[in-house]
N, C-alpha and C positions, 0 to 999 in steps of 0.2 A: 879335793882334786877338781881338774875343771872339769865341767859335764861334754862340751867337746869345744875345739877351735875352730869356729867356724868362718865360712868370708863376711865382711861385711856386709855386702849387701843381704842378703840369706840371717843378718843379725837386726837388721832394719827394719826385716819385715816382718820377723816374730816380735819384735816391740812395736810398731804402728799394729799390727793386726790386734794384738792386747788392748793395747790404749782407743780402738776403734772398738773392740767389746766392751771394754769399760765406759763407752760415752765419753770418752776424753781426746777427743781429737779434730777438736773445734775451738771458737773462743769460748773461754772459762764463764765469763759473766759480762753485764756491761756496768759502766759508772759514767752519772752524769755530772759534770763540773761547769763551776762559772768557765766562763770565755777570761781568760787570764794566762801571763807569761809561764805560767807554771805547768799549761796544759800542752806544753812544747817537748816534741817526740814524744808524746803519748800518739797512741793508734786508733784513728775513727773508729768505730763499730757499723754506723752507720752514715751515708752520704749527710753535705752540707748541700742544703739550696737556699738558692738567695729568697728571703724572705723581703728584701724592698729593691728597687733599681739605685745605682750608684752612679753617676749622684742621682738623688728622686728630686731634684728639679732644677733648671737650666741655670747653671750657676757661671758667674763671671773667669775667664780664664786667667786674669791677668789685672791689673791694677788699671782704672783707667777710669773709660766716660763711656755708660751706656746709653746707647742713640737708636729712632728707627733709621736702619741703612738706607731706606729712599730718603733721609734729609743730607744725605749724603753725596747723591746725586751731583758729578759736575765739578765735582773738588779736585783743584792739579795746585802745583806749585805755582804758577803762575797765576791762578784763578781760587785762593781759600774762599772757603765758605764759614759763617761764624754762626756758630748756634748756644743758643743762649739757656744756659748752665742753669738748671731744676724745672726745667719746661722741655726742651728739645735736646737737652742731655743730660745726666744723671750722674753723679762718682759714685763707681764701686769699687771695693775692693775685692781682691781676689778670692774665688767662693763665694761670694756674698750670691744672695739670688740675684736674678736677672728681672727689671721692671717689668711688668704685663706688658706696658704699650713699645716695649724697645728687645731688636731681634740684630745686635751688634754691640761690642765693648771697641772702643778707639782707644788703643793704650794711651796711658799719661804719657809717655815722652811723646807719644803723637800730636800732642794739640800743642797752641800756644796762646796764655792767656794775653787780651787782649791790654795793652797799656791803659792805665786812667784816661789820658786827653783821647784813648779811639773808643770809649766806651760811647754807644752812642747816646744822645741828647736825654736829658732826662733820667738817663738810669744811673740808679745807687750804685754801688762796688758788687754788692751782694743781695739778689743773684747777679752776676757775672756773663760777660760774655768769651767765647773759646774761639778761637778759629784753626780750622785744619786744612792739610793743602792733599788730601789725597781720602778720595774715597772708598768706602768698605762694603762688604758684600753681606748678606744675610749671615748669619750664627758666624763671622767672625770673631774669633777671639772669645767662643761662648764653649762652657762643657755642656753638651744637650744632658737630658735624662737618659738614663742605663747608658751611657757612653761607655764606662767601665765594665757595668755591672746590671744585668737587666733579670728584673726580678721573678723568679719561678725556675733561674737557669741554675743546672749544678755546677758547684761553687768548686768540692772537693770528694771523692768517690771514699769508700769505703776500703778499709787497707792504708789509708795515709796515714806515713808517719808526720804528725806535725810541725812546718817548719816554722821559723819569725814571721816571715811572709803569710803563712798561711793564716795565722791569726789576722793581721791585718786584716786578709782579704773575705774572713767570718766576720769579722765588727763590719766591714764595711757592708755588709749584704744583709747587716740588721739581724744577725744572730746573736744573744747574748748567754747559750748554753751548749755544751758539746756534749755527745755520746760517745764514750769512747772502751776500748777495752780494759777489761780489771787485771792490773798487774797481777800475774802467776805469783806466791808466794814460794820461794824453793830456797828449803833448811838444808844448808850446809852442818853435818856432824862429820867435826875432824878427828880422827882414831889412831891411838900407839902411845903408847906407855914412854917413849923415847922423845916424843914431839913437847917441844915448850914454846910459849907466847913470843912474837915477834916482840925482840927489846928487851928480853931479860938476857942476862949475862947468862953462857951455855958454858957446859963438862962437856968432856970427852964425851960419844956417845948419847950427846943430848943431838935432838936439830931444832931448829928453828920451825915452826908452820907457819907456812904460807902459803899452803896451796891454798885453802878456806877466803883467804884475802883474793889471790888471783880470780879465782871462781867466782868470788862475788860480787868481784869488779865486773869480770866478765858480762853476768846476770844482770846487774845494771846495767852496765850500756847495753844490752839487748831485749832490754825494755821490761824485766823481770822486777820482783822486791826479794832479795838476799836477804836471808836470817840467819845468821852467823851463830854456830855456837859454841861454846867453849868446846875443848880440847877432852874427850873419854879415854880413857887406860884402855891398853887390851886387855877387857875382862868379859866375857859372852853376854852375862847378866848385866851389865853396866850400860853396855850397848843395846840390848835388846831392849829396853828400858826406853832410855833416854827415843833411840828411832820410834818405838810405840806411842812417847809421847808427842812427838814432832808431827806424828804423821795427821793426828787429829785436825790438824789446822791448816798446815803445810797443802802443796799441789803437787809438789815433788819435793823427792829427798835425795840429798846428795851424802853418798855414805863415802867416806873420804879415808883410805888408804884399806890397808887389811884385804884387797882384792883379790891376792893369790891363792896359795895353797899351801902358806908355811903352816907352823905351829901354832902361830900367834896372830892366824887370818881366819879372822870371826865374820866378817860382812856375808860371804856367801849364806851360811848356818844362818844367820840372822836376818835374812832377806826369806829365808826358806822358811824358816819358824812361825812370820808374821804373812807369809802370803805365798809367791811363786815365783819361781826362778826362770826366767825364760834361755836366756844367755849368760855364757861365764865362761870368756875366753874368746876374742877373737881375732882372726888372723890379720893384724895391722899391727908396724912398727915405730914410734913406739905407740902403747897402752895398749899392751896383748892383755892383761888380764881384769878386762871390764866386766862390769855384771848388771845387767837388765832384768828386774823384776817390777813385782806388783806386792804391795802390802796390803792385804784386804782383811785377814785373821783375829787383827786387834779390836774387840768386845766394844773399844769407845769407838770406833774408825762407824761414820755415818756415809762413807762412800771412801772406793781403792785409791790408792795415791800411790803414782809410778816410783822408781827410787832405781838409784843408779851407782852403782860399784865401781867409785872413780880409783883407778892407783896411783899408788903414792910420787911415784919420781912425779918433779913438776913439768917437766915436759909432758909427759902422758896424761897426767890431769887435765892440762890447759887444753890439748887436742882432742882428749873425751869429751869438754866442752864445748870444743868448735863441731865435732862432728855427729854429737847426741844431743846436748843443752839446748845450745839457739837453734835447730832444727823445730825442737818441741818447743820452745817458747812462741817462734814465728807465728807456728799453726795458732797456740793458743790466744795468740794476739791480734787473730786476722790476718798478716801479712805477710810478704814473699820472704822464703827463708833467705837467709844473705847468703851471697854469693860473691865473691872477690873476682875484680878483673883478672885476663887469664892473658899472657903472651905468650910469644914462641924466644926462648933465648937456647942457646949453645953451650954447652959444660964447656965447663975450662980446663978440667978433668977427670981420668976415670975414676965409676965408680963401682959398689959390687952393691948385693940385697940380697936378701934372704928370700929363695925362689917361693917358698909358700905363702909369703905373707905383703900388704899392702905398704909400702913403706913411704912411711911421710919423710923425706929430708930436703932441708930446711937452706936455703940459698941465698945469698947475696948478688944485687944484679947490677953490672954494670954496663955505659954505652959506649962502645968503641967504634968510631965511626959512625956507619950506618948498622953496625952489626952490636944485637943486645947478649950478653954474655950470663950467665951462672955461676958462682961457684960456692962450692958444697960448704957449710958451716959442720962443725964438731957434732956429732950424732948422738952421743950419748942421752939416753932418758932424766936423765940427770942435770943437763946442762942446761939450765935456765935464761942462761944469757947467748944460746944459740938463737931461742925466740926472739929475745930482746934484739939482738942483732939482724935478725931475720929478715929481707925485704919479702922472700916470699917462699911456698912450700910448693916444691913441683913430685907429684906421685907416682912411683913406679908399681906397676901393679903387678900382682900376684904370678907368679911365672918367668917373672924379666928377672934373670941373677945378676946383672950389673948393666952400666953403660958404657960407650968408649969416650976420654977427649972427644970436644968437638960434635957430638950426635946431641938433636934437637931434643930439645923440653920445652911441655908446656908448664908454666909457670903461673899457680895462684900468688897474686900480687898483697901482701897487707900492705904495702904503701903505692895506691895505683896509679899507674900511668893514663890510662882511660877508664872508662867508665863502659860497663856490662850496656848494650843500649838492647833495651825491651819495650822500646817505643812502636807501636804501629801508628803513622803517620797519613793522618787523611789530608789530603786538599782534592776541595772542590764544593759542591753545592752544601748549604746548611739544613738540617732534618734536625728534629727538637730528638728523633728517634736515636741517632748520635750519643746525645746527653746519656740516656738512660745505656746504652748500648757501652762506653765506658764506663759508667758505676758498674754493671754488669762482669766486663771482663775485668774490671782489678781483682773481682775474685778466682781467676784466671792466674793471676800472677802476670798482668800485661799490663800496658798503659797505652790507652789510644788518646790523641792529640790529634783535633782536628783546625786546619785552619780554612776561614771561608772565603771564598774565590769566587765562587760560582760554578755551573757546572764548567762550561767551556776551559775557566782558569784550571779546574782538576785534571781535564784529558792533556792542556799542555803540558803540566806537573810529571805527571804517568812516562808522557812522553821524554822528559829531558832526568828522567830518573828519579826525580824529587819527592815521590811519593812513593807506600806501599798499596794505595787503593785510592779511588775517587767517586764520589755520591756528586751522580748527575738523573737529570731530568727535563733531558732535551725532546720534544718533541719535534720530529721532520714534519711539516706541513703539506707534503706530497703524499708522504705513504701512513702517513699517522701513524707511528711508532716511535715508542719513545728509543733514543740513546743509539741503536744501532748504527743509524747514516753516520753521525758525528764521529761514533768510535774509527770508523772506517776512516773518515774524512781527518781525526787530528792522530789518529795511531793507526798508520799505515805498515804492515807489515809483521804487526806486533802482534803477537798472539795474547787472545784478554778474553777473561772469562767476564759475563753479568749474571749477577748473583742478583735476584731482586729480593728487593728490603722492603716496601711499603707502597700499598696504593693510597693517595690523600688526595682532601676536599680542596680544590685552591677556591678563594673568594675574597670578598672585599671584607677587608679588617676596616670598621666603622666603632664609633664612640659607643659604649650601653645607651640604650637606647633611640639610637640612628638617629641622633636631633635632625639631621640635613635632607632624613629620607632618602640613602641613597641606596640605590636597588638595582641598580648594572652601568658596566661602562660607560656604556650613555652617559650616563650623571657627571662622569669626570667633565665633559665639558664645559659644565657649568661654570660662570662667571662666581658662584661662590661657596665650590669646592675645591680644596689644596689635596693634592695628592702626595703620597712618598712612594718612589722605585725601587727597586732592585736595582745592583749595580749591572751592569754591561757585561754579558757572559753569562750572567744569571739564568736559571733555567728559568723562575719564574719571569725575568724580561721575555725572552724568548717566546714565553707564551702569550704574556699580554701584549706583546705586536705583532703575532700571528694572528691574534681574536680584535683588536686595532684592525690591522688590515682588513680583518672579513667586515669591518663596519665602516672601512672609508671612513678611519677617525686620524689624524694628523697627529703627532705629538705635542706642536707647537700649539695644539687646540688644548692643551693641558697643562694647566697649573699644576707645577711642583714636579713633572715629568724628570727633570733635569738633579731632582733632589734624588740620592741616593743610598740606600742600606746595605751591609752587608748580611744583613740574616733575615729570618721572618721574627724572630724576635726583637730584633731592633725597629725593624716597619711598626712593629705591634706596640713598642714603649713611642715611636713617635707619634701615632697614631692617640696613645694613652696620654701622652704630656699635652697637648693640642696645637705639636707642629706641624700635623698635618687632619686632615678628616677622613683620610681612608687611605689604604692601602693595599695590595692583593697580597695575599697572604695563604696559611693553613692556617686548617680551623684551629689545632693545637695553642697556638701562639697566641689567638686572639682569647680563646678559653684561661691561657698561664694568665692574663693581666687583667681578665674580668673585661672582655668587649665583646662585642656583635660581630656574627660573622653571615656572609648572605652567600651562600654557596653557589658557584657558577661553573669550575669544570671540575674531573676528575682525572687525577693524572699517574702514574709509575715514579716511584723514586726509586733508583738503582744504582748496585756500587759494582765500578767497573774495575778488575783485578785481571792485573799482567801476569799469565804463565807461569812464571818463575817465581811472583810471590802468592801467588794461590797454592801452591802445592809446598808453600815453606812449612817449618817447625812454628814462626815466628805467627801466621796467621790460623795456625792451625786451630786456636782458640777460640777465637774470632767467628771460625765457619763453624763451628759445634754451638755458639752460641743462640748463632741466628737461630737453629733448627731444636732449640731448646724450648718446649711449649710454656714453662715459665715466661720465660723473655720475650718470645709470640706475644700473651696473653698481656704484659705488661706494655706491649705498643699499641696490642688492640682496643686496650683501654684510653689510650688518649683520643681527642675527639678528634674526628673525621678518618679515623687509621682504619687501612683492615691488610691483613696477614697472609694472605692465599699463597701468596710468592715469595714470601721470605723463607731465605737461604736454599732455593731452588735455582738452577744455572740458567736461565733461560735466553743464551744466546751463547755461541763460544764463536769467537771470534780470530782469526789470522791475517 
C-alpha cells in the first residue's frame, strides 16, 4: 500500500534532505581529460583562465606588406610613395608575426608593384620596389597581443556546459587539459514478467519495454552514463538481487515499473529491504505512484545509493525523469537544473483535473495572429505519442478541478520559442574583481556578462535601460567623492542604489624591472616614454586628467595619450608586449602578467544599481554574494584590493 500521497513539493524535500544526509548533493567526483572534441557538453568542475594572451604576439591581420607607418608619411593618389620590398617593407601573411622594426600591414591589393623600366637605376628585380598611394596609421591592419584573449583572464566559469566554441576558445588561451565533472552512473532495472525486448515479435499479453530506452536517453542527454539492464520477472528474490548488485557501482537506481500496490509490485518491498523508503505515492498526474528511497543495507554497498520507483505507463516514467532524474543529475554535475521556456498561451478548450493532485497535461501550441493558443493533447498515462506530439506541458496545480475555453496558461515549452534569459548584464567600468565575481555566481545558477565602456558608458547604459547594473569609478574633483555627482548628473530622477565593491591601488603599469625608471606622471613627458590610455569615459581617464590638471601637464605633452584600452587588462598586455612602456592601471593586472607596478592613488570602485533591479529575484544573488566572506576574502587576495565596503549601500540615490 502506499505509505501516503503526498504533494510534491513536501516529496522533494524528504528526498533532497536524505541525499544532503547522505553527502550526495553536490558534484559526485571530478575527471580530468585531454582538451579534445569529445569533451563537448561535458560540465567544468572548475573555472578555465587563460594561461597565455591570444594572440601572444602582434601578428599580421591580413595578407600584405609590413612597413613602419612613418614611411608612410605623405602618400595620396596623386602623390605615391615607393618603398623598397625587404628593407622598408616586408610580405606577411596573415598571422604571421609582425617585424620588430614595422608597427603597420598595407594589404597587398593596396600596393602596386612597380614595372621593370620604373625600377630605379641599378636595381635587380629582386628585392623590388612597391609604391602606394594612400597612407597608414600605427597597428593598422595589426592583431596586437591579448586583442582576443589576455592572459590570467577567465576564459569560462565553473557550471559550463561545453560548447564547440568553448573548446576553441580553451586551445586558444593555451590550455591543453579540462576539469570537469564525473558522469553519475544510473542503472536502469526494468521489471514484469509480461515486458519483452524491443524487436522481438510480441503475444497477446506480452509488451514491448521501452521505458529503460526512454530513460536512458533521457540520462544521456542530461549529462549522465545510463546502464541498461536486461529485463527481471516479477519475482521479490530476483529483484532484490539483481538492485543489490547494481547498487555497488551504480549512483542511482532506477527501478522500473512494479511501483504500485498490486500483487505483483515488488519495488516498494525491495527498496525497503535494502535501505529506506522515504516516499511512495505522490500527488501528481500522471506518475502517482513513484517511490523515493536510499539503499544503504547491502553488506557489499561502501556508500548509500538513492534509487527511484519509476511506474510503468511511459508517460509517467518519462515525467518521473523530467521531474526527479535531471534535477539530481544537474546538482551532481554542477549545474543549473534545466528549465524550459515558459509562455502565456489560451486553451482552446475546456478542461477538467483531479482537484488533489498536480496535473501535467500535455499541449500543442499554435499562433494565431498575435494571439498564442493551447490545445490539450489525449491524457492518458499510456499515451506515448502524447509526449511525442507534445510542444509543451502547462500544470494545473493541486486545487484547480478544471479550466474554461479561452482562460490563460502558462506553458513549459519543449520546443522553445525564447530562451529562459538569467543573464545579469553589466556595462560600465572594468574591475579584474568582475572576473572572479562571475566564476562565483555560476554557482548561483546565474550568468554575469560584463561589457567594458567605462564608467561614464555604464551610467548612460543604466539610463537608456541597457543594463542591470554598472561598475564606475568616477572621482568629482570638487567634493572628492567617488561616483555620487555623476550618478546625479547622468541618472537624473532615477532612484539607484551604490553598493561598494572594492577600494584599489591605481599606478603606473611599467615593464618587470622599470628599465625607463619611470616613478610618477612627470615621467610620461619624457621624449622617450610611450604611454597607453584608457578609453574616454574611463574612470581611470578621468583620474589621470584630474592628477594632469593638478600638474599643468598638457596631453599633447604625451606620447601614446591618444592610444587607447578598454580594460586595465588590456593597458597591462600592451604594456607586456612593448607597445607601450607604462600605463596607469591596478596593481591586480600588472601582478596577472608579471609587471611592475608604482603605486600612486587610491580610489572606490562601485556598482551603481537602479531601484527596480536591486530588489529583483534576478540580482538577488549577486548581492548575497558580495557579503559572502569566502568571496570578500578572494578579492582581498588580489594585489592592491581591500574589502571594507563590499556589498554595503553606501549612497542611495533619487
Amino acid at each position: 500500500m502506499y505509505l501516503r500521497d503526498i504533494p510534491l513539493p513536501e516529496a522533494r524535500t524528504r528526498f533532497e534532505a536524505a541525499l544532503v544526509e547522505a553527502s550526495l548533493w553536490g558534484v559526485l567526483g571530478v575527471e580530468e581529460l585531454p582538451l579534445d572534441y569529445q569533451a563537448c557538453s561535458r560540465v567544468l568542475a572548475e573555472p578555465v583562465w587563460a594561461k597565455i594572451s591570444s594572440p601572444h604576439y602582434h601578428a599580421a591581420a591580413m595578407d600584405g606588406f609590413a612597413v613602419q607607418a612613418g614611411d608612410t608619411d605623405g602618400a595620396m593618389p596623386t602623390n605615391p610613395v615607393k618603398l623598397l620590398v625587404g628593407k622598408k617593407a616586408i610580405y606577411v601573411d596573415t598571422g604571421s608575426p609582425l617585424p620588430e622594426t614595422c608597427n603597420a600591414v598595407i594589404p597587398v591589393e593596396s600596393v602596386e608593384p612597380l614595372d621593370e623600366h620604373e625600377q630605379p637605376a641599378g636595381d635587380v628585380r629582386f628585392p623590388y620596389w612597391i609604391r602606394i598611394r594612400a597612407a597608414v596609421t600605427p597597428w593598422s591592419n595589426v592583431r596586437p597581443m591579448g586583442e582576443d584573449i589576455v592572459a590570467s583572464e577567465l576564459i569560462l566559469p565553473a557550471g559550463q556546459v561545453l560548447r564547440p566554441v568553448d573548446l576553441g576558445a580553451i586551445a586558444a588561451c593555451g590550455q591543453g587539459m579540462l576539469r570537469v565533472a564525473r558522469k553519475p552512473r544510473v542503472a536502469l532495472i526494468p521489471t514484469g514478467s509480461e515486458l519483452v525486448p524491443a524487436g522481438r515479435e510480441v503475444k497477446a499479453g506480452e509488451i514491448i519495454e521501452y521505458n529503460s530506452l526512454v530513460l536512458a536517453a533521457q540520462v544521456h542527454s542530461w549529462g549522465g552514463e545510463p546502464l541498461r539492464y536486461p529485463i527481471v520477472p516479477d519475482d521479490f528474490t530476483s529483484i532484490l538481487e539483481k538492485v543489490s548488485e547494481v547498487a555497488r557501482t551504480a549512483d542511482l537506481v532506477l527501478l522500473l515499473s512494479g511501483s504500485s500496490a498490486g500483487s505483483r509490485d515488488f519495488s516498494a518491498r525491495v527498496v525497503e529491504a535494502l535501505g529506506e523508503v522515504y516516499v511512495h505515492g505522490i500527488a501528481v498526474r500522471p506518475g502517482h505512484p513513484v517511490i523515493l528511497g536510499m539503499l544503504n543495507k547491502s553488506i557489499h554497498q561502501s556508500k548509500p545509493t538513492p534509487v527511484i520507483g519509476v511506474p510503468g505507463y511511459p508517460v509517467s516514467a518519462a515525467l518521473t525523469g523530467e521531474i526527479f532524474v535531471e534535477p539530481l543529475l544537474s546538482r551532481w554535475l554542477g549545474r543549473e537544473p534545466g528549465s524550459k521556456p515558459v509562455i502565456k498561451a489560451r486553451l482552446t478548450r475546456k478542461i477538467t483535473s483531479p482537484p488533489g493532485d498536480d496535473d501535467y497535461l500535455r499541449v500543442v501550441i499554435g499562433r494565431i495572429g498575435q494571439e498564442i493558443l493551447a490545445a490539450p493533447l489525449a491524457r492518458g498515462a499510456g499515451v506515448i505519442t502524447s509526449l511525442v506530439r507534445a510542444d509543451g506541458i502547462t500544470v494545473l496545480p493541486r486545487g484547480v478541478q478544471g479550466l474554461a475555453a479561452g482562460e490563460e496558461v502558462q506553458v513549459q515549452l519543449y520546443r522553445p520559442l525564447e530562451e529562459i534569459d538569467r543573464t545579469i548584464f553589466v556595462i560600465g567600468s572594468h574591475d579584474m574583481a568582475l572576473d572572479v565575481l562571475a566564476e562565483h555566481i555560476s554557482r548561483r545558477y546565474r550568468r554575469l556578462v560584463s561589457a567594458n565602456v567605462g564608467s561614464i558608458g555604464g551610467l548612460v547604459a543604466l539610463r537608456r535601460g541597457e543594463a542591470h547594473l554598472a561598475g564606475t569609478h568616477l572621482l568629482d574633483p570638487e567634493t572628492g567623492v567617488y561616483n555620487v555627482t555623476y550618478i546625479r548628473q547622468y541618472l537624473p530622477g532615477v532612484a539607484v542604489k551604490l553598493v561598494g565593491m572594492v577600494g584599489r591601488q591605481q599606478g603606473l603599469i611599467v615593464p618587470r624591472g622599470n628599465p625607463k625608471a619611470i616613478r610618477s606622471l612627470d615621467d610620461l613627458t619624457r621624449d622617450d616614454v610611450i604611454f597607453v590610455n584608457r578609453q574616454r569615459g574611463a574612470g581611470t581617464r578621468v583620474l589621470l586628467d584630474y592628477h594632469l590638471g593638478k600638474l599643468s601637464i598638457a596631453p599633447d605633452q604625451i606620447q601614446g595619450y591618444t592610444h587607447e584600452e578598454f580594460t586595465h587588462l588590456a593597458v597591462a598586455a600592451a604594456v607586456a608586449s612593448g607597445k607601450a612602456d607604462c600605463g596607469l592601471g591596478i596593481a591586480a593586472a600588472a601582478r596577472a602578467l608579471d609587471l611592475d607596478f608604482i603605486h600612486l592613488f587610491e580610489e572606490r570602485y562601485e556598482l551603481a544599481i537602479p531601484e527596480d533591479h536591486f530588489s529583483s529575484e534576478l540580482l538577488e544573488p549577486l548581492l548575497q554574494i558580495l557579503k559572502d566572506p569566502e568571496f570578500q576574502q578572494a578579492i582581498a587576495r588580489l594585489p592592491g584590493y581591500e574589502v571594507s565596503q563590499m556589498g554595503k549601500i553606501v549612497a542611495e540615490l533619487n
